[in-house]
C-alpha positions in Angstrom: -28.2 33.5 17.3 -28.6 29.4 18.0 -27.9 29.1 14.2 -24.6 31.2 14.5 -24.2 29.4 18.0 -24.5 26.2 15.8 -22.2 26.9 13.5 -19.5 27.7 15.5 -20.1 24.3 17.3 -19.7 22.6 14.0 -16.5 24.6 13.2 -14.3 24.1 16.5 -15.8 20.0 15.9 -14.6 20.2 12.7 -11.2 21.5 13.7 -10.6 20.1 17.5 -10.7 16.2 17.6 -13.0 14.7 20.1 -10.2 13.5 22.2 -8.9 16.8 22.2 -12.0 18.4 23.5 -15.1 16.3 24.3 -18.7 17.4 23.3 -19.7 18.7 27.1 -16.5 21.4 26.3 -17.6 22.1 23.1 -21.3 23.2 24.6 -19.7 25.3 27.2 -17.4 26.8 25.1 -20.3 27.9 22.4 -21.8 28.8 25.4 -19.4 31.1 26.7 -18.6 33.0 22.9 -22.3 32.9 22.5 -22.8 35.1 25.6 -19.5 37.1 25.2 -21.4 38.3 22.2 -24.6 39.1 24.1 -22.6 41.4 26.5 -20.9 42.7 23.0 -24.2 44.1 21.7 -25.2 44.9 25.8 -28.6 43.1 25.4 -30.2 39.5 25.5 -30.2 38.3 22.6 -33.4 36.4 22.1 -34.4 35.5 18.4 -36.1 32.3 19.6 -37.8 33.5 22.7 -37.6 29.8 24.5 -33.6 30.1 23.9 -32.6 33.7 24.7 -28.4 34.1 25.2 -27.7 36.2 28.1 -25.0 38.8 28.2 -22.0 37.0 29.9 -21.0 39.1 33.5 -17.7 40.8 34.0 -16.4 41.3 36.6 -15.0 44.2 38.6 -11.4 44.3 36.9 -13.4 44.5 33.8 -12.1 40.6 33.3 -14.6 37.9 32.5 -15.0 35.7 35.5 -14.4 32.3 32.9 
């Protein structure tokens, strides 16, 4: 999951310039895909046990709160 996680990264940093969207973005927004995908599949996702992705919440409209 980090390694899809990474690539993503590398694609939006590939295809966004920095000044468009800075690096601290960039985490959050792998961040928030990353766990989007957790909730997909309903489980934590943990193929590297020290750097488990956690389903992202959603909230009572069914929205997610981001």
């Amino acid at each position: 999951m980090r390694e899809l996680g990474g690539e993503i990264w590398a694609e939006i940093s590939r295809r966004i310039p920095d000044d468009e969207l800075d690096w601290q973005r960039k985490n959050k927004m792998v961040d928030l895909i990353m766990g989007v995908l957790a909730r997909h599949i309903g489980n934590t996702i943990e193929n590297d046990p020290d750097l488990p992705v956690f389903p992202s919440p959603v909230d009572a409209d069914g929205d997610s709160p981001m």
